[in-house]
N, C-alpha and C positions, 0 to 999 in steps of 0.2 A: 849223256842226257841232253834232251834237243832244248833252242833258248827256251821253248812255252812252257816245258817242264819245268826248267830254271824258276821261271815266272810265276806259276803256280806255286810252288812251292816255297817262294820267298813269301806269296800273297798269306796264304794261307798262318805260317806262321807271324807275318807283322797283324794279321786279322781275324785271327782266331774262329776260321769259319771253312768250310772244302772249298774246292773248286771245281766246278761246274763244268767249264769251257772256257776257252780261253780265244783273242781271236788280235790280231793284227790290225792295227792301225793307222791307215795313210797319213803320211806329212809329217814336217817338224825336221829339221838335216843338226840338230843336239842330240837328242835323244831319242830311243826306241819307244814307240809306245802301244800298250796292249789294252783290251777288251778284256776284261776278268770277270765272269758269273760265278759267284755266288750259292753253296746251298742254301742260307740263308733268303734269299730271293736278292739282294742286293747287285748289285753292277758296277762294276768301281773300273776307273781308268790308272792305269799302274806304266807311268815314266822310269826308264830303266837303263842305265849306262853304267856298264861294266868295269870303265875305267874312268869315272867319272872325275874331274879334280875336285880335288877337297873342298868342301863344303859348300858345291853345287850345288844338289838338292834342297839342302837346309836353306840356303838363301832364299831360295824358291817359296819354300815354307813360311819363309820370313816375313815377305813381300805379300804374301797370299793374307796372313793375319791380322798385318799390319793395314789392308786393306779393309779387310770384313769388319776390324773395330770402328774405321769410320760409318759405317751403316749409311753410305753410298752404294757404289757400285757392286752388283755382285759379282762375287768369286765360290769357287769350287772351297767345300772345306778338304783342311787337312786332316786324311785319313791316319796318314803311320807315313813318315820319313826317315829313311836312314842315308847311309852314303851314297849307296850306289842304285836308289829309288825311291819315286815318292807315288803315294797313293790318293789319289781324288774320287770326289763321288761321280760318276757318269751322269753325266748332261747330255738326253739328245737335243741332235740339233734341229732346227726347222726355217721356217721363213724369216725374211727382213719383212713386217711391214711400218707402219709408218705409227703404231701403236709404241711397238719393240723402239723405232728409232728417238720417239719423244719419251721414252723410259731410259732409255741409255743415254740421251741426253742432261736429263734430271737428276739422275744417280751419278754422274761422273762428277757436276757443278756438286754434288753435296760430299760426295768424298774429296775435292779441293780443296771446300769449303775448312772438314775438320784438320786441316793445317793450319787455319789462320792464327792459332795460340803457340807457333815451335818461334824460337826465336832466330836461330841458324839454319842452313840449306845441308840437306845430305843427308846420311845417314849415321847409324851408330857399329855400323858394320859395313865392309866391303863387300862387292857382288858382281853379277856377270849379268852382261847382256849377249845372246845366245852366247858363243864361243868362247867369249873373251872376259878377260875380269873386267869389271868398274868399277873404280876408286870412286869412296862414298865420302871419304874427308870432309868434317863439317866446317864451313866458311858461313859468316855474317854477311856476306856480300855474294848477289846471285849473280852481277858479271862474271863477278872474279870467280865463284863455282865454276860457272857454264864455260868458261874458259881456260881452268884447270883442269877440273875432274871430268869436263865432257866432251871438249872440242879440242885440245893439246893432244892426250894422249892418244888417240886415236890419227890425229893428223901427224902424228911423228912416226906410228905404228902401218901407217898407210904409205909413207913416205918411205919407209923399210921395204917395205915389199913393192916399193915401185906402180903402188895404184893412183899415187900424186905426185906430179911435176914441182920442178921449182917452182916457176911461174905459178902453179894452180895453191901450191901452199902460202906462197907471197902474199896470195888476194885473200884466202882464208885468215891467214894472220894477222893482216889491216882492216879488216871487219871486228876482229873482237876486241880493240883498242875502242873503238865503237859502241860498245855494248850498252855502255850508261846512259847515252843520248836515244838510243834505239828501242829500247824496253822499256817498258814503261817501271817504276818501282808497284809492287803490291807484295801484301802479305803472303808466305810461305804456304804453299799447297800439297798437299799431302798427294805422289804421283804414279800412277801406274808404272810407267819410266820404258814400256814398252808396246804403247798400244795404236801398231799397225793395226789395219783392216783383221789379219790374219789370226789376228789376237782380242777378237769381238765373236764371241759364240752367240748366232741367234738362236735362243733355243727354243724348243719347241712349245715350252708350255708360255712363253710371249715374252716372258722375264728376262733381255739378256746378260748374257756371262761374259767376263773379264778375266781372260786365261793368260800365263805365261808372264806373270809381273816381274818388274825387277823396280819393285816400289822404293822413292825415298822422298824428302820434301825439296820442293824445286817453285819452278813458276809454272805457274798452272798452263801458259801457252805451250810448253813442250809440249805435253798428250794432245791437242788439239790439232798443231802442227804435224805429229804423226798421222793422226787420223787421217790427216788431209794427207798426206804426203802419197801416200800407195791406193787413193780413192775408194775411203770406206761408201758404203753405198748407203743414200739418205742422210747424208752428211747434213746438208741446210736444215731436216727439221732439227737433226741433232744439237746443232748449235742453237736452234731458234729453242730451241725446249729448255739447254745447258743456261741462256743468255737470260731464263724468264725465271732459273732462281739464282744465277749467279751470273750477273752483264758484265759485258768485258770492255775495257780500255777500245778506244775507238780504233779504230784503222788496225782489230788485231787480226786478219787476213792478210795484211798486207807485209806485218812482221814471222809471219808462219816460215817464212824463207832464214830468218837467222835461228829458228828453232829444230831446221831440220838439215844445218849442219850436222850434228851429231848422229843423226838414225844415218844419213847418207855418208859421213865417215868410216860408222861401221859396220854400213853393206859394203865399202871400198876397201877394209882391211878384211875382210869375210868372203870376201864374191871378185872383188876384183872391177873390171868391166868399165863402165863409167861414171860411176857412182863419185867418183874423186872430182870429175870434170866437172860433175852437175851441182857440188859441192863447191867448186868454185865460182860458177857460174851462180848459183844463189848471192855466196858472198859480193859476188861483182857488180850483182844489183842493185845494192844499196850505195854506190857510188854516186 
């Protein structure tokens, strides 16, 4: 039986409905992902990993919920999850314009926002950012988070694999001693926790979508620092939209460098390359 059959067939039974067509994907280096039509008329997007680690998907799930309750940002609902797939509604995609980019603005500052009542940083459960697990341990203290559960293990797991030098983890390590004078305190934000560019669907009907979360409560400048990190497009109204229902601590452009330790650690335990170097070299900035 070929994978699309596979596919179909797992569709049909988690959605009680035929399949139509079925159709392949581009992108995404986790998991396989397919085009499913529907007799129904429906169109659903069906994430698929055969050998998926436990409780991949369902995190996925997690994150995707745990989002849509703040009636922020939007996210894809969840269709049917199980282990080895999860089912979303199909979003086509369409242009960036400058409507979409002050909508994606304003919906991210109000899904922040619904953090500001959690008393502790993290999660109630652990999760994976693409590959790899992330420890969600809840701590009262968001140095001590961002320096346990998101910048250690990843810089020990990068250092294993030789994508970071002594010297480059030296200067990584002496930044996060740093954390408290550096960041400003604010209340707990409820976070995407993985929103590159690549992970902003503009979609076609102007509304844009927030795919691929691995949401928990953190400081609101992680997702902003990613944003920036891989050059989402119309970034400035973004912020100028995000800053006109929820303004940020001043000079926090200038802090986006201690926030994107973390995404650049774990493109350097994932990819390799120079991701560890440029990781150090953020850190060596604030010298």
């Amino acid at each position: 039986m070929t994978r699309q059959s596979v596919v179909a067939r797992r569709a049909e039974e988690l959605l009680g409905s035929a399949v139509v067509a079925t159709a392949p994907v581009a992108g995404g280096d986790v998991n396989t992902a397919t085009r499913v039509k529907l007799s129904d008329g429906r169109s659903v997007l069906m994430k698929t990993h055969s050998h998926a680690p436990p409780g991949l998907f369902a995190a996925e799930a997690r994150s995707l919920r745990m989002l849509d309750a703040t009636g922020g940002l939007r996210v894809p609902e969840v269709l049917a999850v199980d282990e080895e797939c999860l089912v979303l509604p199909w979003i086509e995609s369409g242009k960036v314009t400058n409507e979409a980019a002050s909508t994606l603005g304003g919906a991210l500052a109000r899904t922040h926002l619904a953090g500001a009542g959690e008393s502790s940083y993290g999660a109630d459960e652990d999760g994976w950012i693409g590959r790899l697990p992330m420890p969600n341990g809840r701590l009262a203290s968001w140095p001590e988070f961002y320096a346990t559960r998101r910048v250690l293990p990843y810089l020990r797991l990068a250092r294993e694999r030789g994508a970071v030098t002594e010297d480059e983890t030296t200067a990584i390590e002496g930044l996060l001693s740093r954390l408290g004078e550096l960041v400003p305190d604010e209340p707990p934000a409820v976070l995407h926790g993985d929103l590159w560019n690549g992970n902003v669907l503009w979609a076609a009907d102007g509304r844009p979508a927030a795919i691929d979360p691995a949401a928990y409560v953190g400081h609101r400048e992680v997702d902003l620092a990613m944003l920036a990190l891989f050059g989402l497009p119309q970034l400035p109204r973004v912020l100028e939209a995000y800053q006109a229902v929820a303004p940020l601590a001043d000079g926090f452009e200038d802090r986006f460098r201690v926030h994107q330790l973390f995404p650049l650690l774990v493109h350097a335990c994932m990819f390799g390359g120079g991701y560890g170097a440029r990781a150090a070299a953020a850190a060596l900035s604030y010298r």
